[in-house]
C-alpha beads as a LAMMPS data file, in Angstrom:
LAMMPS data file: protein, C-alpha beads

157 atoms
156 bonds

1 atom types
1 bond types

-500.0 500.0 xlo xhi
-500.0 500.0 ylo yhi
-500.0 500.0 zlo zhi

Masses

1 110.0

Atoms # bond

1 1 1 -217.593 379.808 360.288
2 1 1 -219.846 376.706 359.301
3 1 1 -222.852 378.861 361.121
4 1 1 -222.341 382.409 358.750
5 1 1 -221.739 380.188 355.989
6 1 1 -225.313 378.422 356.099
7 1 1 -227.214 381.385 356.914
8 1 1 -225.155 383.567 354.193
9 1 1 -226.274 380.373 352.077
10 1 1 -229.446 380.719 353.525
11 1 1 -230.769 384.266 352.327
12 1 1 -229.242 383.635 348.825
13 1 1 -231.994 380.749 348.734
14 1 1 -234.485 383.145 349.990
15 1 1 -233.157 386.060 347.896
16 1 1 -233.389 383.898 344.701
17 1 1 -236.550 382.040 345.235
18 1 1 -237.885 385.382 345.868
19 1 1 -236.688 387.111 342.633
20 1 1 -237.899 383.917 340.722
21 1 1 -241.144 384.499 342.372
22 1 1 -240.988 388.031 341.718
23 1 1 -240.081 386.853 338.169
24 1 1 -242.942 384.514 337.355
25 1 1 -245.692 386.924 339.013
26 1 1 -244.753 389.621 336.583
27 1 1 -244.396 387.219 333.553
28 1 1 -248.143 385.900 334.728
29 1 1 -249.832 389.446 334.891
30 1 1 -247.765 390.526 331.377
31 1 1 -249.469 387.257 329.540
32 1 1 -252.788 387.721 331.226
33 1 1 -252.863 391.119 330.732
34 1 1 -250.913 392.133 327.003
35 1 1 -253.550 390.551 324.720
36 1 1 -256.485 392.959 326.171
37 1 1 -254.225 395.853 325.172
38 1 1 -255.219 398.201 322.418
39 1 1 -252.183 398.874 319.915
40 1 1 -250.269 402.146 320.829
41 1 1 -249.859 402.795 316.978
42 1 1 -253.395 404.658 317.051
43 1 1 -251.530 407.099 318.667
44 1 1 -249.871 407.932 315.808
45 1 1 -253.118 408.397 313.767
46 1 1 -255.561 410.660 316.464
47 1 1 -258.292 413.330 315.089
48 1 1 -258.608 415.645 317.366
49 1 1 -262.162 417.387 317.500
50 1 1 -261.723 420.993 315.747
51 1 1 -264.641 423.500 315.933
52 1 1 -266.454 424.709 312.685
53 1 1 -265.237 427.907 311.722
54 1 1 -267.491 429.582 309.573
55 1 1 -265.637 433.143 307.983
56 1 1 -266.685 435.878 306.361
57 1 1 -266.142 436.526 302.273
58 1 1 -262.948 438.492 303.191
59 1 1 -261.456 434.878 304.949
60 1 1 -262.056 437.114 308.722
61 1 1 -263.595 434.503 311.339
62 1 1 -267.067 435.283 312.263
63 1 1 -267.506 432.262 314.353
64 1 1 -267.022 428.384 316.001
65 1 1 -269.221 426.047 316.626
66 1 1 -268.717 422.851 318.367
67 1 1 -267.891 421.206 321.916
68 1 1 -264.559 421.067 322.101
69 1 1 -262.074 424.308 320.651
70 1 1 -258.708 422.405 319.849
71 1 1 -255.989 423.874 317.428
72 1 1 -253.249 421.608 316.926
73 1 1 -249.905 423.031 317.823
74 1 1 -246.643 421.632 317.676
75 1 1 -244.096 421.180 320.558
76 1 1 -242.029 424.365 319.074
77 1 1 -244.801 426.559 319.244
78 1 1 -244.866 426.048 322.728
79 1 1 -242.724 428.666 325.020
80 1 1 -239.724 426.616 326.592
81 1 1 -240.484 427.845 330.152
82 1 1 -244.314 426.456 329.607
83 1 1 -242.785 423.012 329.011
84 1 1 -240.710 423.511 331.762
85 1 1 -243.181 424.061 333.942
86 1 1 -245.328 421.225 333.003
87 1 1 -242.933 419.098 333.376
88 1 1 -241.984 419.959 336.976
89 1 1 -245.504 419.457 337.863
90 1 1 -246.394 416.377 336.075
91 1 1 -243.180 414.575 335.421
92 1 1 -240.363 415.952 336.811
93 1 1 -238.107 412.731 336.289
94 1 1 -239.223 412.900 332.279
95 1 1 -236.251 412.591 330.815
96 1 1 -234.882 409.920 333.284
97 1 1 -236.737 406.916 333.074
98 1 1 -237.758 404.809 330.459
99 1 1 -241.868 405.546 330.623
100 1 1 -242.478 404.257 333.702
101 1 1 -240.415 405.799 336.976
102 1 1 -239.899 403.343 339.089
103 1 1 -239.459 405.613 342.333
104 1 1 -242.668 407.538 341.522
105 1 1 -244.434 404.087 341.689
106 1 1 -242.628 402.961 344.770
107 1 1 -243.483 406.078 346.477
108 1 1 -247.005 406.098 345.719
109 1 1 -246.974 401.978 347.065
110 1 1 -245.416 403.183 350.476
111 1 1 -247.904 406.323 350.773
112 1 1 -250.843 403.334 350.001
113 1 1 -249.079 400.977 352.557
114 1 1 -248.832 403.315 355.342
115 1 1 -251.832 405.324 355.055
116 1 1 -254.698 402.832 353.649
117 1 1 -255.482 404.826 350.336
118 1 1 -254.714 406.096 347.140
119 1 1 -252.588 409.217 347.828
120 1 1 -251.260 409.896 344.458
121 1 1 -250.739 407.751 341.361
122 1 1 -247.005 407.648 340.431
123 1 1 -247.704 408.231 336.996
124 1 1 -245.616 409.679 334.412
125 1 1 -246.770 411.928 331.468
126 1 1 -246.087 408.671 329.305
127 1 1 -248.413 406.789 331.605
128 1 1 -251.151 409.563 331.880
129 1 1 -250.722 409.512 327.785
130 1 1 -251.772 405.393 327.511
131 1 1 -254.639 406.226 330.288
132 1 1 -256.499 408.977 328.715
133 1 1 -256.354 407.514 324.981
134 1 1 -256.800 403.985 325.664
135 1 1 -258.342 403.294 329.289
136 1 1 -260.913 403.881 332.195
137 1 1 -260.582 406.419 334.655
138 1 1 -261.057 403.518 337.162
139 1 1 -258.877 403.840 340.058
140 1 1 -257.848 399.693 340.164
141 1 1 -254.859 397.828 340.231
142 1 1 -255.497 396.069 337.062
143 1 1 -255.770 399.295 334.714
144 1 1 -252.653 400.525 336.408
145 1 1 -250.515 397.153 335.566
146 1 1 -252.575 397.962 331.854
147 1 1 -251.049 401.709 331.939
148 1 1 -247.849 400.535 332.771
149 1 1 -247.923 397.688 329.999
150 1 1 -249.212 400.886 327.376
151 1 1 -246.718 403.377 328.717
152 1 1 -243.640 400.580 328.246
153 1 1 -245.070 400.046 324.609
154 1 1 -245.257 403.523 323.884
155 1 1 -241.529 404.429 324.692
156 1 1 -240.526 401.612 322.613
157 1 1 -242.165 402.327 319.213

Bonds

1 1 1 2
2 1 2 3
3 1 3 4
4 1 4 5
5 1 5 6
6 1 6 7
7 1 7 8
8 1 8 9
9 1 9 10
10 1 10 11
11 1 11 12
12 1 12 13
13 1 13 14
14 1 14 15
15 1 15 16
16 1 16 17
17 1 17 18
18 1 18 19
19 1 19 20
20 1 20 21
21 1 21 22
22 1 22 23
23 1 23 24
24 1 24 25
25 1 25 26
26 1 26 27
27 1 27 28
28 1 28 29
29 1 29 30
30 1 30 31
31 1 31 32
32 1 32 33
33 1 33 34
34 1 34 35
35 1 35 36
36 1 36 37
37 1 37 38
38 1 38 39
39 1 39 40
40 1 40 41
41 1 41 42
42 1 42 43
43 1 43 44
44 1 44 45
45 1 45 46
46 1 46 47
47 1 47 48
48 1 48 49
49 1 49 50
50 1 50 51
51 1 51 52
52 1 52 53
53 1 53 54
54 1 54 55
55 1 55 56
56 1 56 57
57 1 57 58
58 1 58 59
59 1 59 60
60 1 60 61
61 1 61 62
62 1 62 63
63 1 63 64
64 1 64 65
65 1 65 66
66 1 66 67
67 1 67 68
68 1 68 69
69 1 69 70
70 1 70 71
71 1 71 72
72 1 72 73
73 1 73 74
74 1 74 75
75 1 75 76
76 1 76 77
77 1 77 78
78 1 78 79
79 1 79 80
80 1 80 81
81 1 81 82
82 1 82 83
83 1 83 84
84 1 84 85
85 1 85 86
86 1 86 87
87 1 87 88
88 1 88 89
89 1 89 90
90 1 90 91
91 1 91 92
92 1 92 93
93 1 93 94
94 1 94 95
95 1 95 96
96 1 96 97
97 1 97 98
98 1 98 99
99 1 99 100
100 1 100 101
101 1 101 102
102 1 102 103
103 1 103 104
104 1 104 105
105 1 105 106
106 1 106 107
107 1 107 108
108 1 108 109
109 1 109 110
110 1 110 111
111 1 111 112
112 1 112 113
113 1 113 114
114 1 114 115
115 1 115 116
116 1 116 117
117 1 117 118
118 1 118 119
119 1 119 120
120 1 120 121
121 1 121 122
122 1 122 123
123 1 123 124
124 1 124 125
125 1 125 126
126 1 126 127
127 1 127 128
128 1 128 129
129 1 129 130
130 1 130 131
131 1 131 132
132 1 132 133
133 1 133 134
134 1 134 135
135 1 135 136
136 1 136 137
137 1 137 138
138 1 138 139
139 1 139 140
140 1 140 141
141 1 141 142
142 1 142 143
143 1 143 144
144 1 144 145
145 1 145 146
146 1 146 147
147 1 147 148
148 1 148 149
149 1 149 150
150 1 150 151
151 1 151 152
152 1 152 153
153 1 153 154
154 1 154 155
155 1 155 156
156 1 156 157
């Protein structure tokens, strides 16, 4: 009994000292990484590049001009089964997690493990949000930890 009792003793060293490593790893990357952060509130506050429209005296449209042909819509306008859709293919786990899923990340970590490269990203549509507006399209470690710091601070405000 002595024996199990030391080595259950044991791994709940090892178990803790690991967490507290765990622990003080992810504190160190949060306070090396949070004050290079941009602040999600500009979010809020985007212009989206419309076209000129140029119309004739009657208020018909004769023409656009421009690069980009955007017309802001809200979410209502969209058809349910479009939303549906996108979310199956992009973030099927939406309305589970809290802006960052967890098993989408864990899954893309094994794929990397076991195979030597970048399979896919684990990112959610909150994640793919804070990369597009506010990072590089760099494929590196150190804008992901940034997306997932963004995403995080997007779900909460």
């Amino acid at each position: 009994m002595s024996h199990l009792l030391r080595t259950s003793r044991l791994f709940a060293w090892l178990f803790l000292t690991g967490l507290s490593v765990a622990v003080i790893v992810t504190s160190g990357f949060y306070l090396y990484l949070r004050p290079g952060l941009p602040p999600v509130h500009q979010l809020l506050d985007i212009k989206l590049q419309t076209p000129l429209r140029v119309y004739s005296k009657d208020n018909r449209l004769i023409a656009e001009f421009g690069e980009k042909r955007r017309a802001p819509i809200t979410i209502e306008q969209i058809p349910t089964i479009q939303l549906q859709v996108f979310m199956a293919a992009e973030d099927a786990r939406f309305y589970e997690h809290f802006g960052v899923d967890i098993k989408g990340l864990a899954r893309a970590a094994i794929e990397l493990v076991s195979t030597g490269e970048i399979q896919s990203g684990g990112s959610t549509i909150t994640m793919q949000v804070a990369k597009n507006y506010f990072l590089s399209r760099d494929r590196t470690f150190i804008r992901k930890f940034n997306e997932i710091l963004l995403a995080l601070q997007i779900e909460r405000e």
